[in-house]
N, C-alpha and C positions, 0 to 999 in steps of 0.2 A: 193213391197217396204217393206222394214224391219225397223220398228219405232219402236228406245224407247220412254217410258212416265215415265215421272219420276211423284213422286205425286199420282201414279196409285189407290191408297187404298184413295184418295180424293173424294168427287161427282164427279167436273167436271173431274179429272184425270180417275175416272173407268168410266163413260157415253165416255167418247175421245177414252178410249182404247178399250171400246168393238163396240163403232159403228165403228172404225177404223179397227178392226179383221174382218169386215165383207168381204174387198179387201184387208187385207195388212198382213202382220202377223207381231206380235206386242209383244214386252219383258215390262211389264208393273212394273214399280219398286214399291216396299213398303219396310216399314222398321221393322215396331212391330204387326201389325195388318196381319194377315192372309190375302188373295185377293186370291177372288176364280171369275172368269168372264168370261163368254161362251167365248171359242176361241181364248181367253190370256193368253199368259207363264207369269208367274208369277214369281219374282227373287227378291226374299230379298237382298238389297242393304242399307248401309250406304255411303251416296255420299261424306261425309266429311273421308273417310279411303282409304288411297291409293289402298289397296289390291282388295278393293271392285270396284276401278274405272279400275282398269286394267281387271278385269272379263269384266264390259260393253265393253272397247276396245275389247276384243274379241267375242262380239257377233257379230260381221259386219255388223251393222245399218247403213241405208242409210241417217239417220234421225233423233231429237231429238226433242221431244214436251216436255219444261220445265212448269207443273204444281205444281211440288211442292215450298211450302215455310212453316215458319214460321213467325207467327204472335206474340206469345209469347215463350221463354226458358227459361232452366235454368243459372240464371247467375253468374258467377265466382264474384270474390270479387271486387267489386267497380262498376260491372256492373248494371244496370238496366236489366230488363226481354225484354226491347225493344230493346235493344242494344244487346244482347244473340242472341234473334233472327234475329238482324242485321249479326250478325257475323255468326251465321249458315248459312242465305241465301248466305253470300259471300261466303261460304265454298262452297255450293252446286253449285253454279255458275262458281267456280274456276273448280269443275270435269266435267260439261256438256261444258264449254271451250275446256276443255284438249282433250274433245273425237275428236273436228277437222271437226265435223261434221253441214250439216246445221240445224238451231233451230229455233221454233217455241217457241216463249214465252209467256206463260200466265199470265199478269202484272193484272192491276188493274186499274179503275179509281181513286184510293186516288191520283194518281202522280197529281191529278190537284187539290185538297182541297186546300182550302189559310191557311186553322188550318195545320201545321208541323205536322207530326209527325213520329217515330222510323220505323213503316213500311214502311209509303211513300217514305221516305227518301231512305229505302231501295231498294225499287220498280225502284224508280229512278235512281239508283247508278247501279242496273243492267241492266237496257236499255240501260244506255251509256255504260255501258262497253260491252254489246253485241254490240252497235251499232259501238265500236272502234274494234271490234273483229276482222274483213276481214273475218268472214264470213257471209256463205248467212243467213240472217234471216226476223222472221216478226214477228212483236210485239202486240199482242189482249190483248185490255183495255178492261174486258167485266164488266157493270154496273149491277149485282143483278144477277148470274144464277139460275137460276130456274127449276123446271122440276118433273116428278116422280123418285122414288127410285127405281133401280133396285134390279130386283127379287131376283139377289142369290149376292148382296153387302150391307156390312150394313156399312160406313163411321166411323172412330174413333170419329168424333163429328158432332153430329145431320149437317144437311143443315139447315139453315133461316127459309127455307121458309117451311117447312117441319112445325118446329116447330111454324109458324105462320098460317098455315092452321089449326093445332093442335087445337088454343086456340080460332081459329073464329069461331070452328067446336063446343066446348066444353065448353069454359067459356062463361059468360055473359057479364060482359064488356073484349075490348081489349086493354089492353095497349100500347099506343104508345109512345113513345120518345119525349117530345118536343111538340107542337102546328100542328105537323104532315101537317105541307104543306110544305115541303122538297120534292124535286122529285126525284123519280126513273125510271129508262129508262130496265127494267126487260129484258135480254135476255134467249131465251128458252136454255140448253144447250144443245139438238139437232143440233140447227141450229149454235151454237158456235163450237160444232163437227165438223160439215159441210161446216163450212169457213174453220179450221184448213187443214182440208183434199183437199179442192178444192187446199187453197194457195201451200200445199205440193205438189201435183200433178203439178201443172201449174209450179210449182217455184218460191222459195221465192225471194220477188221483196225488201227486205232488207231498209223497212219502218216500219210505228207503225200503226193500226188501233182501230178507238174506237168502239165496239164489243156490240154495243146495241137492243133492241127492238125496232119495228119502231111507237112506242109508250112513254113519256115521263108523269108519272102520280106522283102527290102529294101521299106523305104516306095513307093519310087516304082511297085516292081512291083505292089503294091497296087491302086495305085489306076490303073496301065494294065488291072490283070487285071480291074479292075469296068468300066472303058472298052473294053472289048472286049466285056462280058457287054451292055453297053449298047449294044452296035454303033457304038463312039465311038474317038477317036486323040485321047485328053484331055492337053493342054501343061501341065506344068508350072512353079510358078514357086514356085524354092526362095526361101525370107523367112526373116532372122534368128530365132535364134531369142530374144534378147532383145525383140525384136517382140511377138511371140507371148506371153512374161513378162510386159509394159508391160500388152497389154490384157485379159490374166486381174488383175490387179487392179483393175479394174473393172467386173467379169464376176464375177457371184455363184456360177453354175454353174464355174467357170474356178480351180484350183487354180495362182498363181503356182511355187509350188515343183515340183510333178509337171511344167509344161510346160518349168522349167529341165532339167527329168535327161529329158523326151522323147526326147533322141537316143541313150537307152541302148538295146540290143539287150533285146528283152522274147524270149525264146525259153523253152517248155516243151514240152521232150520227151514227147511221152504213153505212152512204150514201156510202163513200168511200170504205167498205169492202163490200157491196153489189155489186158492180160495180167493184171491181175487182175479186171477185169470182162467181156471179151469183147466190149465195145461197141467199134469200129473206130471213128477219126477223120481224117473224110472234110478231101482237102485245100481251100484254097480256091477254087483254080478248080473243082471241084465244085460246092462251098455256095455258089459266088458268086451262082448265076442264082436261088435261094432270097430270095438280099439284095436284088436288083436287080427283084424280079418285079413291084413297084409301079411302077418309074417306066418297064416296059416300054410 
C-alpha cells in the first residue's frame, strides 16, 4: 500500500509514518522543517497551494493519513490567531478532499470540551465534512500521545510530554495547571500507529473512534507515575490556571484558549477501536518506561 501522511515532521505524524515504512511505502509531507525518517520519502508540500496538491495527485496513493493541523497562525486583518488557524485547517482539508482518496483522520479529543474553542471548533467542522465527503474514512480522537522521541526526528515544537518528563526529572517542584485532578486517558503512539494501520488494512469502516489508553489517570497521577519510572517522589506545585493563560500569549507555541479549558477531563475510551482492530492499548504505567528511557 502507498500512504501519504500529511503532518509527517509532527510526533504522532513521523512515529505513523515510520512504523508505517515498515509494510507499506509511504510519502510523508512537511512544510519548513527538514524530515529525515528510516524508510520515508520525504516531500516538502504546502497543502494550501494548488501546484503542490497536484504533485500528491501524482504520486498514486492508495491512501491518506490526515495528521497535520494548526493550532495557532498568522492572522490577516480582523482575524484572530484562532480563526488563521481555523482557516488554514480548512485550507488543508479542502487538498486531502480533492485527492479522492480514502482518509484516516487524526482529530482530537477537544471536539467533546463543553469550554468552545477556535480549534475544537475547527476539529469539528472537519469531521463532518469528512464524514459528508462519500468517502471511506475513520476518524481517531487520541487523548494525550505519548511516547519516545525518535532517533533521527527532532519535531518543530517540543512533544508534552517530553517536556514534562523534562521538569520531573530536573526541577524540584512541578507545576501543574489547576488543582490537577483533571483526567487523562494517555495513549502510547505506537499502538495509535497500530490502529491507524490495522483500520487501513482491514478497510476504513467510515465511523469516529476515541483513540485512548486503557487507563484513565487524574493530572497529578501523571506525573507521580513518570516519577516513579524515574526513580523520583516529584512535589508538586498547583499554579493558577489564569497563570498559565497570561504566558501562552506570549508564547508562540502556547494556544491561550486550550490552556483556559486545560482543566477539562480529556477521556477516550478505546473499547470500540480495540474491537475493531485488535490492536490492545497498553496503560500508562506500562508505556511510561518507553517515555522516560532518555532521561534514564
Amino acid at each position: 500500500m502507498r500512504l501519504i501522511v500529511t503532518g509527517g515532521s509532527s510526533f504522532v505524524g513521523a512515529w505513523l509514518s515510520q512504523r508505517a515504512a515498515r509494510l507499506h511505502e509511504v510519502v510523508a509531507l512537511h512544510h519548513r522543517q527538514p524530515l529525515r525518517l528510516n524508510g520515508v520519502t520525504p516531500m516538502r508540500v504546502d497543502l494550501r497551494r494548488q501546484r503542490d496538491v497536484a504533485r500528491l495527485q501524482a504520486v498514486g496513493a492508495d491512501a491518506v493519513v490526515h495528521t497535520a493541523c494548526r493550532i495557532r497562525a498568522d492572522a490577516r486583518p480582523g482575524e484572530t490567531s484562532g480563526q488563521a488557524a481555523a482557516r488554514t485547517n480548512r485550507q488543508m482539508m479542502d487538498a486531502v478532499l480533492s485527492l479522492g482518496l480514502p482518509v484516516v483522520y487524526a482529530s482530537s479529543t477537544v471536539v467533546h470540551w463543553s469550554q468552545d474553542t477556535a480549534y475544537g471548533a475547527s476539529r469539528r467542522e472537519d469531521e463532518e465534512r469528512l464524514a459528508q465527503s462519500g468517502l471511506p474514512y475513520a476518524i481517531l480522537r487520541p487523548s494525550a500521545p505519548y511516547g519516545p522521541a525518535l532517533a533521527t526526528h527532532r519535531p518543530g515544537h517540543k512533544e508534552s510530554f517530553h517536556t514534562l518528563v523534562e521538569m520531573v526529572a530536573r526541577l524540584p517542584l512541578v507545576p501543574v495547571i489547576g488543582d490537577g485532578t483533571y483526567r487523562r486517558q494517555p495513549v502510547h503512539v505506537a499502538d495509535f500507529a497500530d490502529a491507524v494501520l490495522a483500520l487501513l488494512e482491514q478497510g476504513l469502516p467510515s465511523r469516529a473512534f476515541e483513540a485512548g489508553g486503557s487507563e484513565a489517570l487524574p493530572m497529578d497521577a501523571v506525573v507521580a507515575t513518570i516519577g516513579r519510572a524515574l526513580g523520583r517522589r516529584p512535589r508538586i506545585l498547583h499554579l493558577p490556571k489564569a497563570l498559565f493563560v497570561q504566558i501562552a500569549r506570549y508564547n508562540a507555541d502556547l494556544d491561550p484558549e486550550l490552556l483556559a479549558a486545560a482543566d477539562e477531563d480529556e477521556l477516550a475510551d478505546p473499547g470500540a477501536l480495540i474491537a475493531a482492530t485488535g490492536v490492545p492499548m497498553r496503560p500508562f504505567s506500562a508505556g511510561v518506561s518507553d517515555l522516560v528511557a532518555a532521561w534514564r
